[in-house]
N, C-alpha and C positions, 0 to 999 in steps of 0.2 A: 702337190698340184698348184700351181699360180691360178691364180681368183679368176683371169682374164678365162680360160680355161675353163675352168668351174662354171662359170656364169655360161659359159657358150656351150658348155655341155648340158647346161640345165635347158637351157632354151632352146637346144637340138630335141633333147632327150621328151619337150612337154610342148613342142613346136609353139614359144612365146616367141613373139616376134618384138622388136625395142620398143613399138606403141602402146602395151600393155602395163611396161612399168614406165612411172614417172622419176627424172632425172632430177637433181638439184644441188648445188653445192653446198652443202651441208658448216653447218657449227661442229667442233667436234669440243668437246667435254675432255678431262686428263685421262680418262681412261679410254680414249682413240673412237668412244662410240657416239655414230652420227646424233643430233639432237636437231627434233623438229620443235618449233614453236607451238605452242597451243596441245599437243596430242603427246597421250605419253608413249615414252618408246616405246612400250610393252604392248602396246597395238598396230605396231609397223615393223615393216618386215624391213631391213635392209642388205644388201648388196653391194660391194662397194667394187669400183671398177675403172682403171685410168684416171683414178682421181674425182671422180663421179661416184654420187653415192646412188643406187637406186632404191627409190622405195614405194612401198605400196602400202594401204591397209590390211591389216592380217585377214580379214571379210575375203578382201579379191584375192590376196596371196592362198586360204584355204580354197578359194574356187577354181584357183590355178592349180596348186599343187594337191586338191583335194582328195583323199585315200576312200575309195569306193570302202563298202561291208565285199567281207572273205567269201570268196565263191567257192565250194568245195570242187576240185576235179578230180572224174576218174579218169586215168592216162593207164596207156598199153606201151612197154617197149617198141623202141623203133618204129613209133608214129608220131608225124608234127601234130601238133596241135597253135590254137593262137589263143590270146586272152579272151576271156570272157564278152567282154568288149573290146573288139578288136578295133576299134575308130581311135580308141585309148591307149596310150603306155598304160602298162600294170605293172605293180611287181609280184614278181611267182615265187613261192616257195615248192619245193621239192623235196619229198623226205627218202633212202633210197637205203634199202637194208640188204645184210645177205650173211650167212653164216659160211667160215671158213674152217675145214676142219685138216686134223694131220693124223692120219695112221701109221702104226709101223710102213705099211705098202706105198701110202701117197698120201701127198697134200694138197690142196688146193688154192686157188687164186682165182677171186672175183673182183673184176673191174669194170666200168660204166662211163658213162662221155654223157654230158648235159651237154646239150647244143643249140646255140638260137641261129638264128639269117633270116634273111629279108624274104626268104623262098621256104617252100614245104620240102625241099631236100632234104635238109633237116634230117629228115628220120632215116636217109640212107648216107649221113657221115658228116655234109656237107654242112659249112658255117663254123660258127665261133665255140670252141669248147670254156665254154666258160667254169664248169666242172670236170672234175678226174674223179671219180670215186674210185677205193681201192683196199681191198680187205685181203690178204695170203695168208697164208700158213703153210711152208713148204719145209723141208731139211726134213729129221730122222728122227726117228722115237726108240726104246725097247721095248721089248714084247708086252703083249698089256697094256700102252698106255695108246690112249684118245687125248685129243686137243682141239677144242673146238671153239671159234671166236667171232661173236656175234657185230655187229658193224651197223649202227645209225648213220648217217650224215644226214645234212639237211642243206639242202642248198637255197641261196634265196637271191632272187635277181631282178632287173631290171628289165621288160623288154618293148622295146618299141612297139608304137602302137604299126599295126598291120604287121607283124613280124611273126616268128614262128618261133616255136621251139620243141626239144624233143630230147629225149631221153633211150640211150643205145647202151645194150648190154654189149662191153668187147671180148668179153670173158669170164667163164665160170657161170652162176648163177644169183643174179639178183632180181630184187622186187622192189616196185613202187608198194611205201609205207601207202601215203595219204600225197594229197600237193591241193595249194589252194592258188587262185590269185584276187588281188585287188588293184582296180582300176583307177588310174592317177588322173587328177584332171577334171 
């Protein structure tokens, strides 16, 4: 991903607008990194961009990009939910299990859709699959034998703030482990 990108997506994703960081045409040092006068770099954040370096003190940069404490959530299939703090981006983790098993007679297949958007549709399909989850065990055994195969994932994401998300069983049987989020910002 080009930085120009990165930077716009950060500032979509944490609604900074360009008056929050400060611009300057930087020194740069042999190894390409901006140098301010006075401050060492280890307490400024930089960004570089068009030739433009931006930079902040790490202070405002952690009040910017600051990571909330983990909120524990109880989540049900096929229901939106929104962050904790929904006035905030958060990132969500999602942990999402299920056991496949194969008998001589049948095997099984469990699969799941993580889903965010801008809407509580969400929980009937609608918006971005940012996850697939997917656990099978299909084909053929002889007589006697069991096959059984247990399946963590753990999805972990980004979602804007006011936005939704939701987690859809599309097949077999699965379960929300645990899922926390924290709020950015």
């Amino acid at each position: 991903m080009k930085m120009n990108s990165l930077v716009a997506a950060i500032r979509r994703l944490f609604h900074i607008g360009t008056g929050d960081i400060q611009t300057q045409s930087p020194a740069f040092n042999f190894a390409g990194l901006p140098v301010a006068s006075g401050v060492a770099p280890s307490n400024l954040l930089y960004v570089v961009q068009n030739g433009q370096a931006f930079q902040m003190p790490m202070s405002l940069a952690f009040s910017i990009f600051g990571i909330g404490a983990p909120n524990a959530l109880a989540l049900s299939l096929a229901t939106a939910y929104q962050a904790t703090d929904p006035t905030k981006a958060a990132l969500v983790t999602v942990n999402i299990t299920s056991t496949a098993s194969i008998t001589l007679a049948v095997g099984t297949t469990n699969t799941a859709d993580v889903l965010i958007g801008a809407t509580n549709a969400v929980a009937g399909g609608t918006g971005s699959a940012i996850g697939k989850y997917r656990n099978s065990q299909t084909g053929a055994l002889v007589v006697g034998a069991n096959l059984n195969t247990d399946s963590t994932v753990q999805y972990t994401f980004f979602l804007p703030a006011g936005w939704f998300f939701a987690v859809r069983q599309t097949a077999g049987a699965v379960t929300i482990v645990n899922a926390f989020d924290q709020s950015i910002g």
